[in-house]
N, C-alpha and C positions, 0 to 999 in steps of 0.2 A: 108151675112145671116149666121145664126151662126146652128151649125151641133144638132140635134135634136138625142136623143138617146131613145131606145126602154126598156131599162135597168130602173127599178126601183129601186134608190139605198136603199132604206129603206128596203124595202123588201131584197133585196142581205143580207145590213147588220145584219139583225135577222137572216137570214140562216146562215151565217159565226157566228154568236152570239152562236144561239144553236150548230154546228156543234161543235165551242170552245167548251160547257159545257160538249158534249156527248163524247170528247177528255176527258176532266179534269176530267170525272164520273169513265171513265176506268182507269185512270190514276190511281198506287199505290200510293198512299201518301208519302211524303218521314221521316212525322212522325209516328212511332208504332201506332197501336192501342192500348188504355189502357188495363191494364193487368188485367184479370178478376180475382175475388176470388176464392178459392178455399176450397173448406171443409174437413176437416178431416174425414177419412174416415179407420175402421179399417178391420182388416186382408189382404186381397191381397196377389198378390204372391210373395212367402217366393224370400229374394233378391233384391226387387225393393223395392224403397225409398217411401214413405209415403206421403200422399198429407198433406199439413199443412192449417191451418187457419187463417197463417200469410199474411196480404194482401201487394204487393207491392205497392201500391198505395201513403205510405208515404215515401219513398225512403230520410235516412236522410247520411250524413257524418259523420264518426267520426276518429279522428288523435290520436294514437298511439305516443309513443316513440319510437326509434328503438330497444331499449331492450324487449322492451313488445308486439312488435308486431313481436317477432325472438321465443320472447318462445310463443306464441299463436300460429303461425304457427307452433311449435314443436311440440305442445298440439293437434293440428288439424292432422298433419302429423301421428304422434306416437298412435292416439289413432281412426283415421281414423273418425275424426269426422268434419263437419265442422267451421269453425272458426264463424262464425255468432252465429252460433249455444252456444258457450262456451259463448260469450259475454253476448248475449240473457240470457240465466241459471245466470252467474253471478249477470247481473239486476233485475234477476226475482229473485232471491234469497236473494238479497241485500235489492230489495224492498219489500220484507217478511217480513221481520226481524225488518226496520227500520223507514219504510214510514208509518204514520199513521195519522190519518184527515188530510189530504193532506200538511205534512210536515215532515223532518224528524228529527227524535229523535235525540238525544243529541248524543249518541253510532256512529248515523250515520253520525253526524256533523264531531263528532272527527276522525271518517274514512276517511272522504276527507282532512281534515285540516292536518293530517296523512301525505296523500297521498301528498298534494302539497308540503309541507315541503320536502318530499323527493325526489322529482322531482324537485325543485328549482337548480339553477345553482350559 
């Protein structure tokens, strides 16, 4: 005759189910949370750095040459600024000048065309 148990395994396994999710609820994530925006916001106290309106949210790459990312860091170090920062101003100054109904002018073609020319090996 076969042994009769008092244990309702259904029921067991939704306690052991929930008891998992109320683990995995506490549990930190082991991904960040996304990084919120932030607004520019003026005056504050004199010495502390400035909240920007740059969202990290598009996180891109960009690869340097070794000459140019020795005097950027120079530029960054010497002038206490940071290196995003130069980059950024440069694009945003480049794309003044030369980006316009969403292409760029001729002045700005020959600046890159320029530029690979003399970076070519």
């Amino acid at each position: 005759m076969p042994k009769t148990s008092s244990i309702n395994i259904k029921e067991l396994g939704k306690k052991v189910q929930n008891a998992a999710l109320d683990i995995a609820d506490k549990t930190p994530s082991a991904t960040p949370p996304a990084p919120e925006e932030t607004v520019h916001q003026s005056g504050g106290t004199p010495g502390r750095k400035k909240r920007t309106s740059i969202s990290r949210k598009n996180v891109k790459t960009m690869y340097f040459e070794d000459k140019m990312w020795i005097e950027l860091e120079n530029v960054g170090y010497n002038n206490r600024v940071n290196t995003q920062r130069v980059v950024q101003a440069a694009i945003y100054d480049f794309f003044k000048k030369h980006y316009k109904d969403e292409r760029l002018d001729a002045e700005g073609m020959a600046i890159i065309e320029e530029y690979e020319q003399a970076i070519q090996i």
